[in-house]
ROSETI-842424 format. One record per residue: y, z, x of N, C-alpha, C in turn. Coordinates in steps of 0.1 Angstrom, whole numbers, padded with zeros to 4 digits, always signed. Layout:
N
YZXYZXYZX ...
// end
This chain:
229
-0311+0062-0116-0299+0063-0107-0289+0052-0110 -0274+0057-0113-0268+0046-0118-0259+0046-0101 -0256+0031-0099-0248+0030-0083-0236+0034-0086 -0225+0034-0075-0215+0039-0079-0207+0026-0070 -0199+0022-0085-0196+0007-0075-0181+0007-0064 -0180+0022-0067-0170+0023-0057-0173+0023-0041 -0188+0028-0041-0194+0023-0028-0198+0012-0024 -0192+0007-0012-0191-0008-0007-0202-0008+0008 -0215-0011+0006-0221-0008+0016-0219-0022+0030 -0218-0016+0042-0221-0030+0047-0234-0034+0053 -0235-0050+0050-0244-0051+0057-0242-0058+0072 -0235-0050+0080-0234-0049+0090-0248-0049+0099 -0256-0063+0101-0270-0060+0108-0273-0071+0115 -0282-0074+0122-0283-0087+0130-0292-0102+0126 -0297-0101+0111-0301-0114+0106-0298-0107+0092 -0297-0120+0082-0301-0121+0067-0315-0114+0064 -0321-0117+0073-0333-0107+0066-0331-0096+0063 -0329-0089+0077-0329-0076+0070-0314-0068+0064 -0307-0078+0062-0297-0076+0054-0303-0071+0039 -0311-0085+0038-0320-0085+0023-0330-0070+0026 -0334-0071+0036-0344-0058+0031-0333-0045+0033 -0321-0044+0035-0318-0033+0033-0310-0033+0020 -0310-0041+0013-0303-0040-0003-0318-0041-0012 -0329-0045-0005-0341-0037-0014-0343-0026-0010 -0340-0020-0001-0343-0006+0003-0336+0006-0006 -0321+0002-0003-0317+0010-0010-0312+0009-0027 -0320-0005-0033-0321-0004-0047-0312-0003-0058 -0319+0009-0066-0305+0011-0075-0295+0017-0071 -0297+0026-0059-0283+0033-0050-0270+0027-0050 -0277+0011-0048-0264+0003-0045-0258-0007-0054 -0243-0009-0053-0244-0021-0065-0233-0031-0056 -0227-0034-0044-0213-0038-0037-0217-0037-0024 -0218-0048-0020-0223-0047-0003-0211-0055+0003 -0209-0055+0016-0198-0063+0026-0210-0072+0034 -0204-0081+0031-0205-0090+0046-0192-0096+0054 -0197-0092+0064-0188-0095+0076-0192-0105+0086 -0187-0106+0098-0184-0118+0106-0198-0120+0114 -0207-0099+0117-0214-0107+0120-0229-0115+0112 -0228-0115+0099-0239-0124+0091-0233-0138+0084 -0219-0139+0091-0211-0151+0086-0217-0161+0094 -0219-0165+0109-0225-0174+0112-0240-0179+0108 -0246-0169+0103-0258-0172+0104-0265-0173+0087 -0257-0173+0078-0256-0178+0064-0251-0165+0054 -0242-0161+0059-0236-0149+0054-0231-0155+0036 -0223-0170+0040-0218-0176+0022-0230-0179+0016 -0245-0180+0018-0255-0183+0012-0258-0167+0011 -0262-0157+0015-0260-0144+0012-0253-0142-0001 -0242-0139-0002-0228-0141-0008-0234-0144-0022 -0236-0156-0023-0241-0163-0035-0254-0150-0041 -0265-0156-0036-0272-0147-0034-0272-0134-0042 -0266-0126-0038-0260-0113-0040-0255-0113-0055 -0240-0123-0056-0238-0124-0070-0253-0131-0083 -0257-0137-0076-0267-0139-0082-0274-0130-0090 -0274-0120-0077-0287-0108-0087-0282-0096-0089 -0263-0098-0094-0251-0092-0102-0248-0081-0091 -0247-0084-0078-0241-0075-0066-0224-0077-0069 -0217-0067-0063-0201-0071-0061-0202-0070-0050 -0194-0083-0041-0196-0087-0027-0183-0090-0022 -0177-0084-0012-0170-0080-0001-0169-0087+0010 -0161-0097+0011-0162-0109+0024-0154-0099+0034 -0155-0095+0042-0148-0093+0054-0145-0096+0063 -0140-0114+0061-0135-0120+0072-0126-0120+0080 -0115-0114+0077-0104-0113+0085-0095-0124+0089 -0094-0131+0081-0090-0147+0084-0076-0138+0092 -0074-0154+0102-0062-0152+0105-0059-0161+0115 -0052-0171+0113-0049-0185+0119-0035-0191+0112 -0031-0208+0116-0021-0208+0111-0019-0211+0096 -0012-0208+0088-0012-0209+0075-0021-0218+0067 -0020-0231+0070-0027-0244+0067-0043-0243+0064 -0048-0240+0081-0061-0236+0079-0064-0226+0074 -0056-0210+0068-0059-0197+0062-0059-0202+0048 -0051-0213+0043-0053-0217+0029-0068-0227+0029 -0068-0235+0037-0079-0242+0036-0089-0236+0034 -0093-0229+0043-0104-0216+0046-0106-0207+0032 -0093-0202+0027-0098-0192+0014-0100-0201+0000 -0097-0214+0002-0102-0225-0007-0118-0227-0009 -0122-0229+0007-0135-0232+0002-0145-0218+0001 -0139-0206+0004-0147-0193-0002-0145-0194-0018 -0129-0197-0020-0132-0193-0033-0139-0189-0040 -0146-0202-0044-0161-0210-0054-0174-0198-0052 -0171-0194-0043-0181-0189-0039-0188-0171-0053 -0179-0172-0056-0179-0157-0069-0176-0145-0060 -0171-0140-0050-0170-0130-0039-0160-0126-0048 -0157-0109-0045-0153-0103-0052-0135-0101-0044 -0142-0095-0030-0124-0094-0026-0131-0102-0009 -0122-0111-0005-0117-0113+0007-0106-0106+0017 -0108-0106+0028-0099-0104+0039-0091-0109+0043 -0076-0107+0044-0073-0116+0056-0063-0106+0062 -0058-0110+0075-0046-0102+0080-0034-0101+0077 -0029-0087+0076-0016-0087+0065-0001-0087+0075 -0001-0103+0076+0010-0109+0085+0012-0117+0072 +0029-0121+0069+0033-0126+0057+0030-0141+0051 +0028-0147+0061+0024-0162+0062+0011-0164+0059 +0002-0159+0067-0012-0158+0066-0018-0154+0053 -0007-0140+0048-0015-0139+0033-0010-0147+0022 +0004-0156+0022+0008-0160+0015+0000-0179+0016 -0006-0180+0026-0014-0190+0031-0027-0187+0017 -0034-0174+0022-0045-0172+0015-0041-0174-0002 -0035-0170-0004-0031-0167-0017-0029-0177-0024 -0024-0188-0019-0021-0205-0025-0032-0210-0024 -0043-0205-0013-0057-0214-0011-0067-0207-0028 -0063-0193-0029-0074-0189-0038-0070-0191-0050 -0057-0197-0054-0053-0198-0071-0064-0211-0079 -0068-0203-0089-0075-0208-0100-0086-0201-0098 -0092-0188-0092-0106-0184-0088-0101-0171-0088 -0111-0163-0093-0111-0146-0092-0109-0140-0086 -0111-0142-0071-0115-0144-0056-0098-0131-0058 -0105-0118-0051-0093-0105-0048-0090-0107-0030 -0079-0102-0028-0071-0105-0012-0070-0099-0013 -0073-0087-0002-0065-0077+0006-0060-0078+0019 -0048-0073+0021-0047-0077+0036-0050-0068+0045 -0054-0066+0058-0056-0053+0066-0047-0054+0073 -0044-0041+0072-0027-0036+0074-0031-0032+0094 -0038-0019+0089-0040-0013+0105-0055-0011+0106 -0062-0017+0115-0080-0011+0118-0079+0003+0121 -0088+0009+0115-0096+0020+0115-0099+0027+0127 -0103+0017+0134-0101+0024+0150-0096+0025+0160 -0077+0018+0149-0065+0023+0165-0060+0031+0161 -0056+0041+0170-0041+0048+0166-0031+0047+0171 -0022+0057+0174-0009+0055+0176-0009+0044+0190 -0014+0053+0198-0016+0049+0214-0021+0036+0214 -0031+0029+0209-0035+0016+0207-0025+0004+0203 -0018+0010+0195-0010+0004+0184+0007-0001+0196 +0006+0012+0203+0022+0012+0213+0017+0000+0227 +0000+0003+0230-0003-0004+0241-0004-0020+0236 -0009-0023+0222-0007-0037+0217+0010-0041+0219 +0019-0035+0216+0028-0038+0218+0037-0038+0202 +0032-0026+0198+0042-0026+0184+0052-0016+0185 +0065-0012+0173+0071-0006+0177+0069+0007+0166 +0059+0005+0154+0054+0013+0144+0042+0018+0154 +0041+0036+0144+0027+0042+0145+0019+0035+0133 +0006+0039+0131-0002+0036+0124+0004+0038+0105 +0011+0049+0105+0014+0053+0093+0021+0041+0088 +0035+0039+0094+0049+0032+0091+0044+0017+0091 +0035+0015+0098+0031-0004+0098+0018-0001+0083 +0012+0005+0083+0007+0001+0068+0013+0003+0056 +0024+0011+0058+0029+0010+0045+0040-0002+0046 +0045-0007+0055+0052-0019+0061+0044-0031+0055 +0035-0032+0058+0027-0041+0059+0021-0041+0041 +0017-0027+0036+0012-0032+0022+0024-0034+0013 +0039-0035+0013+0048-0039+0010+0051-0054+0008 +0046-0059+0018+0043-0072+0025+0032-0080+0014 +0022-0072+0014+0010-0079+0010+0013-0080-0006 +0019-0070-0013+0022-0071-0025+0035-0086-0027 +0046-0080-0021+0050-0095-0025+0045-0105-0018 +0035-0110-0012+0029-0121-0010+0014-0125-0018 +0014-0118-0031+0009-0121-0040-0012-0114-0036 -0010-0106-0027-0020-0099-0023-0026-0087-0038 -0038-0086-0037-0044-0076-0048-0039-0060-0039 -0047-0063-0029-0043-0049-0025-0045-0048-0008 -0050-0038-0001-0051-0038+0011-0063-0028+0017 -0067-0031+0029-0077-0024+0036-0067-0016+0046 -0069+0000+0041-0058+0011+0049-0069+0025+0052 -0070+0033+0061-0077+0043+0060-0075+0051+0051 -0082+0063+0044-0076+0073+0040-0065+0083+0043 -0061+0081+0056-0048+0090+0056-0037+0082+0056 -0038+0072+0051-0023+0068+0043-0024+0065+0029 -0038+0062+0024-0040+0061+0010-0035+0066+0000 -0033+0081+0002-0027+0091-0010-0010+0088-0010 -0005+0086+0003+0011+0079-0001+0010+0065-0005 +0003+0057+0002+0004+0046-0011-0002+0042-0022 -0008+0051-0028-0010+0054-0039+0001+0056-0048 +0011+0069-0039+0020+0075-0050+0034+0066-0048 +0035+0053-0033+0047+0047-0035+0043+0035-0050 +0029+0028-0043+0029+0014-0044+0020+0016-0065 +0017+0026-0070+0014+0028-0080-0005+0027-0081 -0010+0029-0092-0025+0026-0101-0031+0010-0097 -0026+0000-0093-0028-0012-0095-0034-0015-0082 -0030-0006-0076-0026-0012-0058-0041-0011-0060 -0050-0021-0052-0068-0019-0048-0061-0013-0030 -0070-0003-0033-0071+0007-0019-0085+0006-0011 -0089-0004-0005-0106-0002-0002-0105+0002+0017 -0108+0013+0014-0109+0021+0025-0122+0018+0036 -0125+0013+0046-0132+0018+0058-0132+0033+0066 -0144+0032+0078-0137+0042+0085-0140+0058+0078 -0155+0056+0071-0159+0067+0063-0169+0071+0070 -0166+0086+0073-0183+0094+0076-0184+0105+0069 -0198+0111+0062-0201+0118+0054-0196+0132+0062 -0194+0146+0059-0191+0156+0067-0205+0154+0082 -0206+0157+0092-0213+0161+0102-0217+0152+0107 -0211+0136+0105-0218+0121+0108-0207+0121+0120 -0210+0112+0133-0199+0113+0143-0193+0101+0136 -0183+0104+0143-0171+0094+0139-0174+0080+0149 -0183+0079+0160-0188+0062+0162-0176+0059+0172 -0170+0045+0166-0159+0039+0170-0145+0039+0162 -0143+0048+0148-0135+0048+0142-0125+0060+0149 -0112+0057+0145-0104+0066+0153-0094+0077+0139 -0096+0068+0129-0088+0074+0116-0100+0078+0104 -0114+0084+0104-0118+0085+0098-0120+0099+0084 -0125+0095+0072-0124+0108+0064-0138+0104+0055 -0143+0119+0049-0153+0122+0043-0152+0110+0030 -0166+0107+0021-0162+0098+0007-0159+0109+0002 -0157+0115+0000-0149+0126-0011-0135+0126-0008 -0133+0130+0003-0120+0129+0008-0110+0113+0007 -0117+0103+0005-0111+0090+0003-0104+0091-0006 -0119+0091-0019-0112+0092-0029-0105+0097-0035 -0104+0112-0027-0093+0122-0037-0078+0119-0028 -0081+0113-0020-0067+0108-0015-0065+0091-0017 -0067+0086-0027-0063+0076-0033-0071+0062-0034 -0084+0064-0023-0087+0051-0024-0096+0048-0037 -0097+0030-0037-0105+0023-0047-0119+0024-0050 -0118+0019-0035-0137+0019-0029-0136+0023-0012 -0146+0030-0010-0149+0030+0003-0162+0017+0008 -0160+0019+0025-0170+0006+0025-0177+0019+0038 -0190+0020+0036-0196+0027+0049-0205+0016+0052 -0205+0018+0061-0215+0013+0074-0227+0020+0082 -0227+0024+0092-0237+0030+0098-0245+0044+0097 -0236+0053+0086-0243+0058+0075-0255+0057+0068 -0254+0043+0065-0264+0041+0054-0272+0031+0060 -0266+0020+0065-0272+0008+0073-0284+0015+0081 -0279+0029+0094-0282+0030+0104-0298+0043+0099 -0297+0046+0088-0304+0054+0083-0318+0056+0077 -0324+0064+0083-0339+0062+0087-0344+0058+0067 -0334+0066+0060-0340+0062+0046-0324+0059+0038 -0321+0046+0039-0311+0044+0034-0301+0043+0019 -0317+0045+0010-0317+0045-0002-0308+0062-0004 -0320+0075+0001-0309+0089-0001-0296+0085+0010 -0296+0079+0019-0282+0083+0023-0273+0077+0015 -0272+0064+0008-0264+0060-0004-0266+0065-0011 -0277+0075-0020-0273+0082-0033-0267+0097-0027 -0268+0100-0017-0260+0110-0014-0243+0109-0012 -0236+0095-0005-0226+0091-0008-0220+0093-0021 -0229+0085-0030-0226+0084-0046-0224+0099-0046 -0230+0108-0044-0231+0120-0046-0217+0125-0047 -0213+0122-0037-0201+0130-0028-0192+0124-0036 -0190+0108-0038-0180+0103-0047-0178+0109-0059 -0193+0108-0069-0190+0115-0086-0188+0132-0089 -0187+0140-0073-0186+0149-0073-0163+0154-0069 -0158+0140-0067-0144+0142-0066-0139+0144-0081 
// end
């Protein structure tokens, strides 16, 4: 079984352990895991390491987002770390913060344009004057000239910025359920088939595979779905 590194699994779980026992679980299935905020307190950058260590592609999904100074300080000391793409929020300052913190290191930025589980209504009650469509492509506009790799956008904006923003753009999509999986808490979600044939890079699933009584077939069935677009 070869992984399919377009799948970005998270390990969205409540200790490092069984972080680690779910990337032995599911093996060769997987080759690109996320960690996020909640294994970041509890040694998420010792993970991280970890991971690259034993040739994972690793997914920080922090979401930085403070004032400039600290968002550069902050993506300085990840750098080092070999992580593949970081997060931060794609407000112009904050990514142009990140961006001066990560020069001299491999270290990819994306900025997150809109989460996965607001829509329009969410987006009006925050207090914006964009729907979900018009602020991500606003916003990955943004992220590009502020020296961003690419952006975290659902798949139903993917396929237009694909065809505005070109080949280069990294598209890592959230907010993925296989056909007949509920949709959870996401509010903009699409099939991995469906990502990718509408533009994205990589998807990142979660509770799919994390939550799955055998986690190993529910990630080769993903793969499935992906080498079958």
């Amino acid at each position: 079984m070869n992984a399919d590194a377009r799948l970005i699994t998270a390990l969205d779980l409540p200790s490092i352990e069984d972080a680690r026992k779910l990337v032995s679980a599911i093996g060769d299935a997987g080759c690109f895991y996320k960690i996020g905020l909640q294994l970041f307190p509890l040694g998420g950058m010792d993970l991280c390491r970890e991971l690259k260590r034993a040739g994972h592609g690793v997914f920080l999904d922090f979401k930085l987002h403070d004032i400039p100074a600290t968002v550069e300080k902050a993506t300085r000391s990840i750098a080092p770390s070999g992580a593949d793409y970081l997060t931060i929020h794609a407000e112009p300052p904050v990514m142009r913060a990140a961006h001066k913190g990560r020069e001299g290191s491999g270290l990819k930025l994306l900025g997150v344009t809109v989460m996965t589980s607001y829509n329009d209504a969410m987006l009006k009650e925050m207090g914006f004057a964009y729907g979900a469509r018009d602020l991500v492509l606003m916003r990955t506009e943004q992220a590009l000239e502020a020296g961003c790799d690419g952006v975290i956008a659902s798949a139903h904006e993917a396929s237009e910025l694909r065809a505005r923003f070109g080949a280069d753009l990294d598209i890592v999509t959230p907010g993925i359920r296989p056909a007949g999986s509920s949709p959870d808490d996401q509010a903009r979600v699409a099939t991995p088939a469906d990502a990718i044939r509408m533009g994205a890079t990589r998807i990142v699933v979660g509770r799919p595979i994390n939550a799955a009584p055998d986690p190993r077939a529910a990630a080769m069935a993903v793969n499935g779905e992906i080498a079958a677009v």
